[in-house]
One Martini backbone bead per residue (centre of mass of N, CA, C, O) as a GRO file, in nm:
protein
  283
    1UNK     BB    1 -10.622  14.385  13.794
    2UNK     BB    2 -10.323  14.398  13.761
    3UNK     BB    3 -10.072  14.434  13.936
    4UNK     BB    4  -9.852  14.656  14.065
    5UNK     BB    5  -9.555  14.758  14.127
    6UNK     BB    6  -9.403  14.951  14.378
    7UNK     BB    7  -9.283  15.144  14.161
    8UNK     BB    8  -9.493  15.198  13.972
    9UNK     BB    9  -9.731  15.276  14.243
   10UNK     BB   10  -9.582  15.542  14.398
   11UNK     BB   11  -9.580  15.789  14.253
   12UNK     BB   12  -9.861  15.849  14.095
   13UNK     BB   13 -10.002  15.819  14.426
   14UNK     BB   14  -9.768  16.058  14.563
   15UNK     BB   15  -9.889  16.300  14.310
   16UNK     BB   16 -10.184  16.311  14.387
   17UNK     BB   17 -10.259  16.330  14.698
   18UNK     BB   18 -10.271  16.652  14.712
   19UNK     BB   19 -10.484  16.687  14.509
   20UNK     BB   20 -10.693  16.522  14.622
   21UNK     BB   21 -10.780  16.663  14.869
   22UNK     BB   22 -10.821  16.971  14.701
   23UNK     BB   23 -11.087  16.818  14.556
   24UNK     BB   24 -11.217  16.754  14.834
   25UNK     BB   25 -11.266  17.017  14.945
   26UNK     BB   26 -11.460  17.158  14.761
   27UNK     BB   27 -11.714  16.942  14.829
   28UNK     BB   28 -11.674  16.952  15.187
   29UNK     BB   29 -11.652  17.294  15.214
   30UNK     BB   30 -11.634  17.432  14.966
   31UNK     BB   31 -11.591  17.791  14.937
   32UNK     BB   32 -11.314  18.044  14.889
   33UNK     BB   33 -11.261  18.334  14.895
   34UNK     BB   34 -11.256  18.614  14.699
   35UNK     BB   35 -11.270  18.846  14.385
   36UNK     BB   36 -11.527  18.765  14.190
   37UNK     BB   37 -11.791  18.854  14.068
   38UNK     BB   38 -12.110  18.871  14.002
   39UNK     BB   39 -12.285  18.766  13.714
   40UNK     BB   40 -12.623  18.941  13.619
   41UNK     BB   41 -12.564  18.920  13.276
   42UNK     BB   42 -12.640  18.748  12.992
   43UNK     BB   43 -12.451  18.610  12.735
   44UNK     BB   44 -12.498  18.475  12.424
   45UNK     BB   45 -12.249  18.426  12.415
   46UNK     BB   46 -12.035  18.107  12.413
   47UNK     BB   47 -11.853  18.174  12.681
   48UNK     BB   48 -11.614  18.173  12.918
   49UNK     BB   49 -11.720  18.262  13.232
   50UNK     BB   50 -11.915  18.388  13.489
   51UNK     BB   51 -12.132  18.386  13.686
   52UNK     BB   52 -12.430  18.404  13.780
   53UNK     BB   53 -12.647  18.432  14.032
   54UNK     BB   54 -12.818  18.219  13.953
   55UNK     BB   55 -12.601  18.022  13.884
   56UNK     BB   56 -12.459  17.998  14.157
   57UNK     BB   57 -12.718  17.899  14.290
   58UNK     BB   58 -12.785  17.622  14.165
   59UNK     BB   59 -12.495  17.532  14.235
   60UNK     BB   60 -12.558  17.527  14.540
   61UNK     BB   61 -12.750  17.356  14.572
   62UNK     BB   62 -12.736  17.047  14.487
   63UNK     BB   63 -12.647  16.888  14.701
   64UNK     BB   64 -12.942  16.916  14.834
   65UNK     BB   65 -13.053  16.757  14.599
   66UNK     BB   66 -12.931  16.530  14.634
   67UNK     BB   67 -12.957  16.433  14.888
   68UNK     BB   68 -13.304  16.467  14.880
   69UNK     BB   69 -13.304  16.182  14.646
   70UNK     BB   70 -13.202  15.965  14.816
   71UNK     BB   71 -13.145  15.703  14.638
   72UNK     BB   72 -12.905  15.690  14.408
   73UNK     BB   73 -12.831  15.674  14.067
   74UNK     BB   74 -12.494  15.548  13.899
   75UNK     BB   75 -12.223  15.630  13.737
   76UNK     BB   76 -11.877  15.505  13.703
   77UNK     BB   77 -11.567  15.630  13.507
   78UNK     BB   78 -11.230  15.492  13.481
   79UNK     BB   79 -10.883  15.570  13.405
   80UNK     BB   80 -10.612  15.364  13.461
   81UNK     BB   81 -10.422  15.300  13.230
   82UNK     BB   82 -10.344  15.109  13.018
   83UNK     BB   83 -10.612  15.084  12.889
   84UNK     BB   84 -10.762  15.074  13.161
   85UNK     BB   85 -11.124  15.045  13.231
   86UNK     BB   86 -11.369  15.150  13.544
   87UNK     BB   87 -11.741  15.042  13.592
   88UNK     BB   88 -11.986  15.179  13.818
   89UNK     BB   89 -12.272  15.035  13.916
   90UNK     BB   90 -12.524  15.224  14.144
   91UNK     BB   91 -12.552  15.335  14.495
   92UNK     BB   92 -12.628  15.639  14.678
   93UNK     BB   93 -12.649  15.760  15.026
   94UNK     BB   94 -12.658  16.101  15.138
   95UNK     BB   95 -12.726  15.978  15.445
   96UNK     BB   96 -12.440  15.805  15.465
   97UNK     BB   97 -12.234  15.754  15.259
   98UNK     BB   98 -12.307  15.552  15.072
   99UNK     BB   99 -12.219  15.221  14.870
  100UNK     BB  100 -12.346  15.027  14.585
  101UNK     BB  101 -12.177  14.805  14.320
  102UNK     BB  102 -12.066  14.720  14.030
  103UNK     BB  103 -11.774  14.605  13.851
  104UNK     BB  104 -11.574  14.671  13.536
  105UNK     BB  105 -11.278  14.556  13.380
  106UNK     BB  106 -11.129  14.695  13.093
  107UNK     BB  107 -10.906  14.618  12.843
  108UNK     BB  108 -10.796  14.578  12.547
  109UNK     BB  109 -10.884  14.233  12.517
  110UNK     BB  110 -11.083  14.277  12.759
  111UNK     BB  111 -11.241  14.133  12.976
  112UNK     BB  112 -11.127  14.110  13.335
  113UNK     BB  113 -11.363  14.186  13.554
  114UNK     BB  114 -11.579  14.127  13.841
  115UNK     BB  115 -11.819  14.281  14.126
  116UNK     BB  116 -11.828  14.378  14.426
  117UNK     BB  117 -11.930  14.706  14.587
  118UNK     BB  118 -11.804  14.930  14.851
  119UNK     BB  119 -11.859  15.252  14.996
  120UNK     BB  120 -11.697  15.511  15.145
  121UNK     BB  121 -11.526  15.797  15.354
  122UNK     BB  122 -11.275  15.538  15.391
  123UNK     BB  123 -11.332  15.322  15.157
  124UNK     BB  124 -11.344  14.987  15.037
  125UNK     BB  125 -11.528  14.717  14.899
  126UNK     BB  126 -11.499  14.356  14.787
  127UNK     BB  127 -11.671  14.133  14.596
  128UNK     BB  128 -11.835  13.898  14.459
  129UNK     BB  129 -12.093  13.803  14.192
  130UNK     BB  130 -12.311  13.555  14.135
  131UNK     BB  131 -12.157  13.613  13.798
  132UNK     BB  132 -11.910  13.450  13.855
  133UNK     BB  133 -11.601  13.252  13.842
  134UNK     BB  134 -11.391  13.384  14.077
  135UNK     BB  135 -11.242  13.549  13.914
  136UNK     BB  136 -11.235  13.892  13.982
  137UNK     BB  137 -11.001  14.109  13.899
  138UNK     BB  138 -10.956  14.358  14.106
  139UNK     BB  139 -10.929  14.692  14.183
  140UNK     BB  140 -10.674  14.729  14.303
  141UNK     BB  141 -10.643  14.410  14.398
  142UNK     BB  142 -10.674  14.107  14.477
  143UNK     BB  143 -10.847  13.861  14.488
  144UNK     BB  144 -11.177  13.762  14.637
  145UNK     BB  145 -11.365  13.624  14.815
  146UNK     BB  146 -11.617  13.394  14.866
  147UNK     BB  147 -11.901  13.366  14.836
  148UNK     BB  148 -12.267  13.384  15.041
  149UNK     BB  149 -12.564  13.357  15.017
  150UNK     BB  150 -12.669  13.472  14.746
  151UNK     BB  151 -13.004  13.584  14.585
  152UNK     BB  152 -12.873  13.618  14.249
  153UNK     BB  153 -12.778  13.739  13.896
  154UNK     BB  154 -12.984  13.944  13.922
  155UNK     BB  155 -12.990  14.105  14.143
  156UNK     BB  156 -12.899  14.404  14.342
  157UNK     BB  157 -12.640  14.504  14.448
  158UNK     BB  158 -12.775  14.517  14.741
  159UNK     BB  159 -12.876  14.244  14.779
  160UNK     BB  160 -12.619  14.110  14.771
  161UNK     BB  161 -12.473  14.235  14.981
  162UNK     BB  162 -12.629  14.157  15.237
  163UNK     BB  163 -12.538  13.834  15.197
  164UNK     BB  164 -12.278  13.917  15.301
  165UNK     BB  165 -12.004  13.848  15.494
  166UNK     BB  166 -11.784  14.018  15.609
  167UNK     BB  167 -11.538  13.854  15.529
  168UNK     BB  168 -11.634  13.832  15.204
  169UNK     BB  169 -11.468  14.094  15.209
  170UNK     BB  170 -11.196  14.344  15.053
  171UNK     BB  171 -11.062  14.559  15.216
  172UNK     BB  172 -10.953  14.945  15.153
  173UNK     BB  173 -10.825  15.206  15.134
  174UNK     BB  174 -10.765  15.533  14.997
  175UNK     BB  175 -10.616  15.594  14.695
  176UNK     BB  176 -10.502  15.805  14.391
  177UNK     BB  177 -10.664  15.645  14.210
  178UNK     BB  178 -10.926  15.694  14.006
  179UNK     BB  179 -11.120  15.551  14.106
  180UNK     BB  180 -11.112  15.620  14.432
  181UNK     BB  181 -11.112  15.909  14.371
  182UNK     BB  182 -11.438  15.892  14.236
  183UNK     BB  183 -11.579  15.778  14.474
  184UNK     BB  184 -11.501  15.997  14.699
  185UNK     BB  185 -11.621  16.213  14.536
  186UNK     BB  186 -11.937  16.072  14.504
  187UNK     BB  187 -11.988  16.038  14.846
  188UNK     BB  188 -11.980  16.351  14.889
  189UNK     BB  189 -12.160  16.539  14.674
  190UNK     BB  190 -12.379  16.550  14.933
  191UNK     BB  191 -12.615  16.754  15.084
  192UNK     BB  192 -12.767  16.940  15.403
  193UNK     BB  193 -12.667  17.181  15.247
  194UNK     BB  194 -12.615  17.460  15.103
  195UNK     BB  195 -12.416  17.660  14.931
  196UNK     BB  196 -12.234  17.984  14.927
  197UNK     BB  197 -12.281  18.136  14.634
  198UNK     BB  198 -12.078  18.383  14.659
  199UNK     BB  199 -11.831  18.143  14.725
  200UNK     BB  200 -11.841  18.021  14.458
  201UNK     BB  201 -11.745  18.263  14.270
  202UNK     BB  202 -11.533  18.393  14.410
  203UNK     BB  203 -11.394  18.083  14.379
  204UNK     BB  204 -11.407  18.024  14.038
  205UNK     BB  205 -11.688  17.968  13.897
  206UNK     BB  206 -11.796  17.859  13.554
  207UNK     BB  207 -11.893  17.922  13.279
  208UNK     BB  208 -11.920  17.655  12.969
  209UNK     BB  209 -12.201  17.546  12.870
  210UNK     BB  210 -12.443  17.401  12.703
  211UNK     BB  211 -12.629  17.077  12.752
  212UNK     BB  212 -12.761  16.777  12.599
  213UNK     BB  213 -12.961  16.519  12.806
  214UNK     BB  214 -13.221  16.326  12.796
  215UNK     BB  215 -13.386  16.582  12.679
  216UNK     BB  216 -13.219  16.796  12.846
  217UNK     BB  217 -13.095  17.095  13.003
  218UNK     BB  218 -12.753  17.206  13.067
  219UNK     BB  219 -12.538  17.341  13.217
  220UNK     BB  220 -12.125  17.376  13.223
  221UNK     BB  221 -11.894  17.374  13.506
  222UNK     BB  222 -11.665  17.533  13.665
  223UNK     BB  223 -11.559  17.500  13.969
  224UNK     BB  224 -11.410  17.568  14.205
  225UNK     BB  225 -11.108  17.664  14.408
  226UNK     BB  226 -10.887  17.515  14.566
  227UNK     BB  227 -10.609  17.499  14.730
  228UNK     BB  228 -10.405  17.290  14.522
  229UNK     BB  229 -10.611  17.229  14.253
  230UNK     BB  230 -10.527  17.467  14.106
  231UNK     BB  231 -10.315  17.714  13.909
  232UNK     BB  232 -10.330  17.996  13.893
  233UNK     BB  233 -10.590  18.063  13.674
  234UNK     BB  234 -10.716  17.799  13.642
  235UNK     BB  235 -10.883  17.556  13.615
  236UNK     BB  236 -11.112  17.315  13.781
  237UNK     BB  237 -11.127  16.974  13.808
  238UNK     BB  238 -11.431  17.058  13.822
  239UNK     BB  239 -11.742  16.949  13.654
  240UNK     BB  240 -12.084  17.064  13.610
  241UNK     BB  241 -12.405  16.957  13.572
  242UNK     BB  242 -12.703  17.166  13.542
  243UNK     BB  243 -12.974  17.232  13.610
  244UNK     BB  244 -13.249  17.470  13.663
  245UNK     BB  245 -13.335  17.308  13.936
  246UNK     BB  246 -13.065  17.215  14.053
  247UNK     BB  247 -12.973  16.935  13.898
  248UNK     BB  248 -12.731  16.698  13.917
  249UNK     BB  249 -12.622  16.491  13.669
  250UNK     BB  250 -12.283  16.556  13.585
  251UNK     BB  251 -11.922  16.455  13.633
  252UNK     BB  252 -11.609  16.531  13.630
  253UNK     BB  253 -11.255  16.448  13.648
  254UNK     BB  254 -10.928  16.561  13.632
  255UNK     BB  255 -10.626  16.382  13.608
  256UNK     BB  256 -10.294  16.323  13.637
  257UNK     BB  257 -10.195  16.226  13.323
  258UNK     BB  258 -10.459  16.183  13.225
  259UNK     BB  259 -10.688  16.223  12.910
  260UNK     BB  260 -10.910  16.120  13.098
  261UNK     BB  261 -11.228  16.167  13.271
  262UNK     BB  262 -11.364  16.109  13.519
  263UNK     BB  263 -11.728  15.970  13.555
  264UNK     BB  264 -12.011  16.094  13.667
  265UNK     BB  265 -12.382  15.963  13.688
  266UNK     BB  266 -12.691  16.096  13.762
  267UNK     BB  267 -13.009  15.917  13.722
  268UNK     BB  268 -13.167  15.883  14.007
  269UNK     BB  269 -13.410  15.759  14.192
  270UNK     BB  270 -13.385  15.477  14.408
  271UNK     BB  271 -13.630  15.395  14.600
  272UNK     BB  272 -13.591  15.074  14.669
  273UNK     BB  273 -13.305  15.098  14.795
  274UNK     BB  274 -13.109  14.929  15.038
  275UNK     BB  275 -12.844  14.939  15.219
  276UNK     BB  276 -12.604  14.841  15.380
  277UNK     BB  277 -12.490  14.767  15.712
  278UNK     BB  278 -12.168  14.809  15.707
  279UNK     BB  279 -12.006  14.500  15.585
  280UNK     BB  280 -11.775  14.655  15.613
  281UNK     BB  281 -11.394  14.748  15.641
  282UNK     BB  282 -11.151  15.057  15.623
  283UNK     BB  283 -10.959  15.063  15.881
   0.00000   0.00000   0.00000
């Protein structure tokens, strides 16, 4: 993607900067006590309306079962404006916190550039991929350094990724552009321990509909709300479809100013996939 002046990326990127605090803290502290009762039991009519006691529940596991099923498979959409969007396939592991996968960024006149990623807790890594042409066209930052010792334009890219060496990464910290709040958002949504249901409810989750996705059947929430991420009574910016057994398939976050949410989807256990010993530095 090309670079922003900055002029351009500073003000957008400091106007996000405490929404997204205040919407990962939804995700890594849980939720805040509040006031809403929770609804024990369901009307037929399809109204977003407050959780059920179940509905609660299943909602609380999910990160638990995120956590127990990695290292999951994933696909993040990012709408970066300016007609521009990058799509990253990967593989996340909730037992270290990391991730690593392909990005390809495409713009109104068509493919912008490709390469591989790696991120964690901290910031993310880029580096380019052996179905590379050279310029890899970096999401939010100059082209990345040439690969090394590849083994092969098949592999997946966690296979990839192991074989570059430290240097040939172009590490940075991240900033509130919507790829990187939707990684950062990403690799924190599993834990080793489901929220308290009562305090999911009472601090603003909401049922908003059915969906069906891939031949199964998923309910359709809006999150809990942290202090700063959404106006008093407004809807929480993260939605979460959840199955029956507390199964999470697909998050949305809705951006700031863009009217596309990043969108994850978590489409199951990648029992093979090994993630690299973090062969970059984000700090």
């Amino acid at each position: 993607m090309p670079r922003k002046t900055k002029a351009e990326g500073r003000a957008p990127r400091r106007a996000r900067a405490g929404w997204l605090k205040a919407v990962i803290a939804i995700v890594v502290c849980g939720a805040a006590a509040g006031g809403v009762a929770v609804y024990r039991t369901v009307s037929d009519e399809a109204v977003e309306r407050p959780v059920t006691t179940d509905e609660a529940g299943r909602l609380a596991l999910s990160r638990l079962n995120l956590y127990q099923a990695s290292p999951v498979a994933v696909t993040l959409t990012a709408d970066e404006g300016g007609g521009v969007s990058i799509r990253v396939d990967g593989v996340v592991d909730y037992r270290t916190h990391r991730g690593v996968g392909r990005y390809r960024t495409t713009g109104a006149g068509g493919p912008m550039g490709h390469g591989l990623i790696v991120w964690d807790t901290g910031g993310l890594g880029l580096a380019p991929d052996q179905a590379g042409t050279g310029s890899t066209g970096s999401p939010g930052s100059t082209n990345s350094p040439g690969n090394t010792g590849s083994p092969g334009t098949d592999a997946p890219a966690w296979q990839q990724a192991e074989h570059i060496p430290r240097q040939g990464w172009s590490p940075r910290t991240y900033t509130a552009d919507p790829l990187d709040a939707g990684l950062n958002l990403l690799v924190q949504l599993g834990a080793d321990r489901p929220d308290n249901p009562l305090l999911l409810a009472q601090s603003g989750a909401r049922w908003l509909g059915r969906d069906r996705i891939d031949g199964r059947d998923y309910d359709r929430f809006a999150g809990p709300r942290a202090q700063g991420s959404a106006p008093d009574g407004a809807r929480s910016p993260l939605t979460y479809w959840v199955d029956g057994d507390g199964g999470l398939r697909r998050v949305t976050m809705r951006m700031p100013g863009l009217g596309t949410p990043t969108t994850v989807e978590l489409t199951g256990r990648q029992a093979d996939a090994k993630l690299p010993e973090a062969p970059w530095l984000t700090g």
